[in-house]
C-alpha positions as CSV (number, residue, x, y, z in Angstrom):
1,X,121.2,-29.4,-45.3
2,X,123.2,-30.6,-48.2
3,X,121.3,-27.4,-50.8
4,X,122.1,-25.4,-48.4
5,X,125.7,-26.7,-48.0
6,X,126.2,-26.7,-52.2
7,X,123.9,-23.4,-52.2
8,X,126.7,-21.8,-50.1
9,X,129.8,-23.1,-52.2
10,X,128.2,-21.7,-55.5
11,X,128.2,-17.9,-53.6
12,X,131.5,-18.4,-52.1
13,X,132.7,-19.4,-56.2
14,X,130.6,-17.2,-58.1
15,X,133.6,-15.2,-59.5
16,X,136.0,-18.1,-60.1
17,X,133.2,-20.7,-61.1
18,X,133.3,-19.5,-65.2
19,X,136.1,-19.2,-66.1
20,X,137.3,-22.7,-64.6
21,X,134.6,-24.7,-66.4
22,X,135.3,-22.6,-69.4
23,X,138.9,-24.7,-68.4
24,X,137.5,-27.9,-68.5
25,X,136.0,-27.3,-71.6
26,X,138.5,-26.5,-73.4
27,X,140.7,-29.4,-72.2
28,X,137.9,-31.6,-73.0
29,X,137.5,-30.3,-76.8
30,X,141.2,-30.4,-77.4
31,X,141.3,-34.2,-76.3
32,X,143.8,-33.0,-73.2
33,X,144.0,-34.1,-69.7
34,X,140.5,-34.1,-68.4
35,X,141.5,-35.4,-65.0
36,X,144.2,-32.9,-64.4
37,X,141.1,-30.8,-65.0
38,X,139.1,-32.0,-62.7
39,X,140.9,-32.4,-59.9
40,X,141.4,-28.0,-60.2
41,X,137.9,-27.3,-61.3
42,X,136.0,-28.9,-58.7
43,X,137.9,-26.8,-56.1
44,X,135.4,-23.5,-57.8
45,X,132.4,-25.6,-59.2
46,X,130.1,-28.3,-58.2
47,X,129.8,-32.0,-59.5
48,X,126.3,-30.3,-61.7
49,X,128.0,-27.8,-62.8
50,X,130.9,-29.9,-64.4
51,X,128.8,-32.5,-65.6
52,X,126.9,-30.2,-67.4
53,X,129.6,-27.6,-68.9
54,X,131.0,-31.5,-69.9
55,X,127.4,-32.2,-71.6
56,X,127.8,-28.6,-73.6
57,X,131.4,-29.4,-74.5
58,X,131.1,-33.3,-75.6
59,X,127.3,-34.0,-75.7
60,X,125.7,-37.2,-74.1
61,X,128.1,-40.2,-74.1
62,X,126.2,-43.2,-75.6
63,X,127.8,-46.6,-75.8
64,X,128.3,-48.7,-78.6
65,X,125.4,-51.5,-78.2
């Protein structure tokens, strides 16, 4: 139910999805407000598709050990 559910948000966002996460991005590259971001992007994209324009804009996050 829930791949259905995120299935059907992805076609009901397919125009708007893009260019938000093209957004993020962009914030994220320029050191900006990330969480301003957010909070609009994930009204167009889901939580995989952030994470992973995130991964493409800032690579993996590795701690300091």
């Amino acid at each position: 139910m829930q791949i259905k559910s995120v299935e059907k948000f992805h076609q009901q966002h397919t125009n708007e999805t893009e260019q938000h996460l093209k957004n993020l991005q962009a914030i994220a590259m320029q050191r900006g407000n990330t969480f301003k971001g957010l909070m609009n992007t994930v009204k167009y994209a889901s939580l995989g598709q952030i994470s992973h324009a995130l991964y493409v804009a800032g690579g993996e996050y590795r701690r300091n050990m």
